[in-house]
N, C-alpha and C positions, 0 to 999 in steps of 0.2 A: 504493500500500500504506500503511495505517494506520503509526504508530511502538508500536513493541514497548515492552511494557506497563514502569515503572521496577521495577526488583530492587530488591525491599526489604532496608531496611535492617537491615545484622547483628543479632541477638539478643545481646546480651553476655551472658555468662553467669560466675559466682563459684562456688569451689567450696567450702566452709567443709568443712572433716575429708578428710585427704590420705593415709587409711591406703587399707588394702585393698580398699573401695568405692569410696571417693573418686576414688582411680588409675583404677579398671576407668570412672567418669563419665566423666573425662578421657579415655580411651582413645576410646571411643564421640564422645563430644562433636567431638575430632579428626579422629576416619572421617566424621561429619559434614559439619565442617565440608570437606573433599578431595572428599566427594560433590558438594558447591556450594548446604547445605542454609540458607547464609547464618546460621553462628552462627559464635562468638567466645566460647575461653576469656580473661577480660581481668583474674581476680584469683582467689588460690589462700592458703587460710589454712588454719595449725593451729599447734597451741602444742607440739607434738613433733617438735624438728629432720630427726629419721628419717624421718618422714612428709612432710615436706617436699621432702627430697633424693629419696625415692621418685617421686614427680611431678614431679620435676626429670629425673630418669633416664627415667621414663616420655616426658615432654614430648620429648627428646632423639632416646631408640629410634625415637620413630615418626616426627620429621620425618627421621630420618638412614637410615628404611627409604621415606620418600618421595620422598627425593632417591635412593636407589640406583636406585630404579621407574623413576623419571625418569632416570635415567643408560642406564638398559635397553632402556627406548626408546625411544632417540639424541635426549631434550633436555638437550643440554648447555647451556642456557640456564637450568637450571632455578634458583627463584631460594634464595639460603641460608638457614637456615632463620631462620625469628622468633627472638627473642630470649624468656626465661619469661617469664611476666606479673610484673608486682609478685605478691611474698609478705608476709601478713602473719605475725603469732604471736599472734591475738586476732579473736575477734569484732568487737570494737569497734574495733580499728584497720582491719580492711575493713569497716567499716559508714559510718565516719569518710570513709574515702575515697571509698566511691561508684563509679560509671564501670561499672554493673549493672545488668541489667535482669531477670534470673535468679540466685536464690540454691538451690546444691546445698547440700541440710544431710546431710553424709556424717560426723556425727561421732560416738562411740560411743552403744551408745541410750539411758543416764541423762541424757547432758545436750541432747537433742534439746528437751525442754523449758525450759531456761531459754537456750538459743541460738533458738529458734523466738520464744518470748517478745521475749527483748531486740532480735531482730531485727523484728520489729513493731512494738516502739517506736521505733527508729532510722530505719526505713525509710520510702517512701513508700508507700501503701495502694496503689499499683498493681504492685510490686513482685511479681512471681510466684517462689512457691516448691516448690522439689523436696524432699519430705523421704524421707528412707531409712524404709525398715521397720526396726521396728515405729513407728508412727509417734512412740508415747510408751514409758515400762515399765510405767507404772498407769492405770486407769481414769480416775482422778479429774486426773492428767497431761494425758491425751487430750482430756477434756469442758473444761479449763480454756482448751486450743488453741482448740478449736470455738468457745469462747464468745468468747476476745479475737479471734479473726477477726471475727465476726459484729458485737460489740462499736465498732469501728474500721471498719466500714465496708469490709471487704478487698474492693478488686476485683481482684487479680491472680490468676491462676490457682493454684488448692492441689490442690496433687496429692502422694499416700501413694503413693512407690517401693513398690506388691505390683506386681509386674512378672511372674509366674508364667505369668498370663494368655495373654501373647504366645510363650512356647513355641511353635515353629511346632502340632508336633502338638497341643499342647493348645488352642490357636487354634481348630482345624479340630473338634475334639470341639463345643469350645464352641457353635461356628457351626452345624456340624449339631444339636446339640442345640434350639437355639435354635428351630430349624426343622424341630421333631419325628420327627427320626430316631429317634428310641428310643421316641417318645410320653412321657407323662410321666414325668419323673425318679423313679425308684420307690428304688433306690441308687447310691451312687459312693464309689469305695474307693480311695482315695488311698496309695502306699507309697513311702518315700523308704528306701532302703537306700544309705547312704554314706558317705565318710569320718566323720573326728571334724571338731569343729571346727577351723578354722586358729589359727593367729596371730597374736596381732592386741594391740598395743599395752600393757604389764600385764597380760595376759591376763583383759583384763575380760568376756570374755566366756565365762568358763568359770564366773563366778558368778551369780546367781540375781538375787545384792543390784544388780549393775550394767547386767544383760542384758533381766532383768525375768522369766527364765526359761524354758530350751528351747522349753516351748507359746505361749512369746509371741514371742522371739525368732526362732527358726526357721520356727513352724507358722504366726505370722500369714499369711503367703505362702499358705498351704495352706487356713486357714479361710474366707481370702476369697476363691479358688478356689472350695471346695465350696457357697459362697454363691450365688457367679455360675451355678454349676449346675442349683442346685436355684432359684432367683430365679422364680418370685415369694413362691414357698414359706421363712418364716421360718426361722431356728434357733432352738430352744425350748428342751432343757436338753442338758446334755453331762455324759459319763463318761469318767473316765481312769484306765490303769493304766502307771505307767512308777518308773522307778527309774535308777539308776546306778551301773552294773555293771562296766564297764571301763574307761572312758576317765578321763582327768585323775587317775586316784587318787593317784599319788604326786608329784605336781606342788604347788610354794609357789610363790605371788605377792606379793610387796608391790601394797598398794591402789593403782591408776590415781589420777594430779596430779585435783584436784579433788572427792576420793570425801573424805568424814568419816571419819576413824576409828572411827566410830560401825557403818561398813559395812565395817571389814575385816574379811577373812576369808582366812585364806591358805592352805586346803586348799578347791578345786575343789569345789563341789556343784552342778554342774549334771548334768540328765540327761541320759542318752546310750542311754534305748530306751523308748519310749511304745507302747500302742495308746487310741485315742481313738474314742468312739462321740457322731455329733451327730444327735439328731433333728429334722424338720423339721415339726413340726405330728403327729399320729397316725399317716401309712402312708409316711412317706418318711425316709431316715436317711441318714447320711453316715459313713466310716469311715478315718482316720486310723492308720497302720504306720510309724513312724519308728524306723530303728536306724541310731545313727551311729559302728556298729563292724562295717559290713558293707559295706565297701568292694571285697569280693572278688565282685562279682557281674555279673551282666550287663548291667541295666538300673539305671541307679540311680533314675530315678521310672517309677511303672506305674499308670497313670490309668484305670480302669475306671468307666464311666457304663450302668447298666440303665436300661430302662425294660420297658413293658408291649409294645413292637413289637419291640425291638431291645437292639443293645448296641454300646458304641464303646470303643475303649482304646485309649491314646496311652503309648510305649514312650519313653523319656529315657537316654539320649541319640540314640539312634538315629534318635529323629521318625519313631517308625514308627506307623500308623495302622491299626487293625485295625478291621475292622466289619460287622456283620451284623444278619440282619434274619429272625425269626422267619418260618419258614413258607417262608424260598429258604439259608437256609443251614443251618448243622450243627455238633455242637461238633468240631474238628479241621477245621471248612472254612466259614472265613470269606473277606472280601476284606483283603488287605491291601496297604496304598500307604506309600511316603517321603513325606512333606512336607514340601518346602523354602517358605521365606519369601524370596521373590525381590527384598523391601523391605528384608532386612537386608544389611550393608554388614559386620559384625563380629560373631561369636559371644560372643566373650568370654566369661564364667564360666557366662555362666546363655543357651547356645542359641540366641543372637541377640537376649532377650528383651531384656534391657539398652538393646540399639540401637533395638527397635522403639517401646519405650515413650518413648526421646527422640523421635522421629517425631513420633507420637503427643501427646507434650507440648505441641512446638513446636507441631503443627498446632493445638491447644486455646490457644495463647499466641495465633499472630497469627490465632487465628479469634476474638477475641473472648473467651475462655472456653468456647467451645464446640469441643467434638472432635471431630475427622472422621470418617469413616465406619468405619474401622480401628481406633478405639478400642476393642471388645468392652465397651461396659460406659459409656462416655463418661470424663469426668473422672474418677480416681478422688479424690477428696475426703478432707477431714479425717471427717467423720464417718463414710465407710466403715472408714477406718484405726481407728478408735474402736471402731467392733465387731468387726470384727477382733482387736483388742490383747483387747478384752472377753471373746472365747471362747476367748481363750489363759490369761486370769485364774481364765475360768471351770473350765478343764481341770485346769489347776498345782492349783485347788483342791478339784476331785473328786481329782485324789494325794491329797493333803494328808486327805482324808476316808476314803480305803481305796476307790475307785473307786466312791463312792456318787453318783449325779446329782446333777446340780445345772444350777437353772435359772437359764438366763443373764439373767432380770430379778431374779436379787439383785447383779446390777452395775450392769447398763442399764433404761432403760425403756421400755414399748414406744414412745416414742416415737424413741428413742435408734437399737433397733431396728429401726424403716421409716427412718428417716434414711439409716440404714447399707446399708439393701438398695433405697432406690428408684434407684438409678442402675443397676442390675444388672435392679432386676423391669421398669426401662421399657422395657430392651434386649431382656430376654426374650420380652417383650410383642409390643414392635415386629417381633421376628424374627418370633414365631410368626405376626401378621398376616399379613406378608407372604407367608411361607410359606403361606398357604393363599389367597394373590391368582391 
């Protein structure tokens, strides 16, 4: 018998920003590494002592629910737990140290850019990095990413946390889509009904000035969704009507450590109920419902995709899958399935999606850059993250205009825009080839 192939060596991984994302990285990263997926968290930074003990407490929970497992059954051998990683309280003092080979950027979304920035500079260009959505809060943020990667020779893996994709059921919409179940995507209407926002450190994310705005903040997740949908078909212009109506109104904040005075604001404006309409070229559109003071419902997302053969809809949280086909079904009688993702290991906040997309990462780190078959979409990149953040800029500012359109090349350009959909239109592509092999 030949010798079994060497286990490669651990993936280190850093997590920079240790609030409410940060923790749920860490959580995943540790289901991980228990799977035997060969990764290592090895360094843990934020400059907010709270956030720090959070990940300490998190780190703690889950080796002292690993050892009970293990106590359960009958290894009393099992070994006690690691010790936390080194913490720092700065960028630059984990950039100074090193001993990484993956940087988490989990830290709020204004300063994603000057922490992605300085991290480029410090780091080594093979350095792969995970950054949070949205990937920036402006346009001109986002393209300045794009450019100093490009600039600097990056060859590490860049990947925009839109994690939506891997929702089990919305996975499987994706996939059948992809593979002409519906025949071409004619519409898809997207509704998130759910809490308000959490909280989350000075509650910066209840304002505009530090979020970048509910349609960029929350919805990026959602626009590059409806992209991957409709791919290879563009998003052309967008309309929006939202306001804020209930949430945050009587709430003060003092400004988040690092904000100008120049951006305080200490009564709440962000929004808390949109409807959103994106066209795709003349006969295809996309359709956006966010209320996030409608926590009392069934489903909190409801994923509907038409096309000219059929129709598919994926129910949240339940992963329910609904689906039918003109000409053998009926309204009141379709087929409908659970779909579980047998690859995730931890649901955590967002379905399992969290877990799959680390999968998924890693698989793009030790492949090279390139992603494995489970990807939906491949890498997702700084440039997808850039149109994305762009049709949330595009949206905040049909509000801003009384819900008049607006085309999303008075931000981007079309070239900005095939940048941002060719990882999506090559999947779509390749699906539908196959699908008819």
């Amino acid at each position: 018998m030949g010798a079994s192939p060497p286990t490669p060596a651990a993936v280190r991984y850093a997590i920079l920003g240790t609030g409410l994302m940060g923790v749920e990285h860490l959580r995943n990263l540790l289901t991980l590494a228990d799977d035997g997926a060969g990764v290592a968290v090895t360094a843990l930074a934020d400059p907010e002592p709270s956030s720090l003990a959070a990940a300490a407490a998190a780190w703690a929970d889950h080796h002292a629910a690993a050892a009970a497992a293990a106590a359960r059954g009958g290894d009393r051998a099992a070994t006690p737990p690691p010790p936390l990683p080194p913490t720092y309280a700065s960028g630059a003092a984990l950039y100074a140290a090193g001993g990484f080979d993956v940087l988490v950027v989990a830290s709020p979304n204004w300063t994603h850019a000057a922490v992605v920035a300085a991290a480029m500079a410090a780091l080594p260009p093979t350095t792969h990095l995970l950054v949070e959505k949205p990937l920036c809060t402006t346009v001109g943020d986002c393209r300045a990413m794009v450019a100093d990667a490009k600039a600097r020779g990056w060859t590490g893996v860049l990947w925009n946390a839109l994690e939506y994709r891997y929702m089990p059921a919305v996975a499987e919409v994706l996939r059948r889509c992809w593979g002409g179940a519906v025949g071409g995507v004619v519409m898809a209407a997207l509704r998130e009904h759910r809490f308000p926002f959490l909280e989350k450190v000075g509650g910066w994310n209840r304002f505009n000035c530090w979020s970048g705005g509910t349609l960029v903040e929350k919805c990026c997740h959602f626009f590059n969704l409806l992209n991957l949908l409709h791919a290879p078909a563009r998003p052309t212009t967008i309309m929006a009507s939202a306001s804020q109506s209930v949430n945050h109104l009587d709430e003060s904040h003092p400004t988040p450590p690092g904000v100008g005075t120049d951006a305080l604001t200490s009564t709440p404006d962000i929004l808390d109920n949109a409807l959103v309409i994106i066209n795709y070229g003349p006969s295809a559109r996309a359709s956006l419902d966010l209320c996030m003071f409608a926590d009392a419902s069934a489903h909190q997302e409801e994923l509907s995709v038409v096309g000219g053969r059929g129709k598919l809809e994926a129910l949240l949280p339940q992963n329910t899958l609904r689906s039918g086909v003109r000409g053998v079904h009926a309204v009141g009688a379709v087929a409908t399935e659970r779909v579980v993702d047998p690859v995730v290991k931890f649901d955590g906040y967002h379905y399992g999606s969290s877990y799959r997309q680390h999968v998924e990462f890693l698989a793009a780190v030790r492949g090279g850059g390139v992603a494995g078959p489970g990807a939906l979409g491949g890498v997702v990149g700084f440039s997808e993250g850039l149109l994305a953040v762009a049709m949330g800029v595009a949206a905040q500012e049909s509000v801003r205009r009384g819900g008049a359109p607006v085309a999303l090349t008075e931000f981007v350009s079309e070239v900005e825009v095939e940048a941002g959909m060719a990882a999506s239109a090559r999947a779509a592509q390749a699906a539908a080839a196959a699908a008819t092999q």
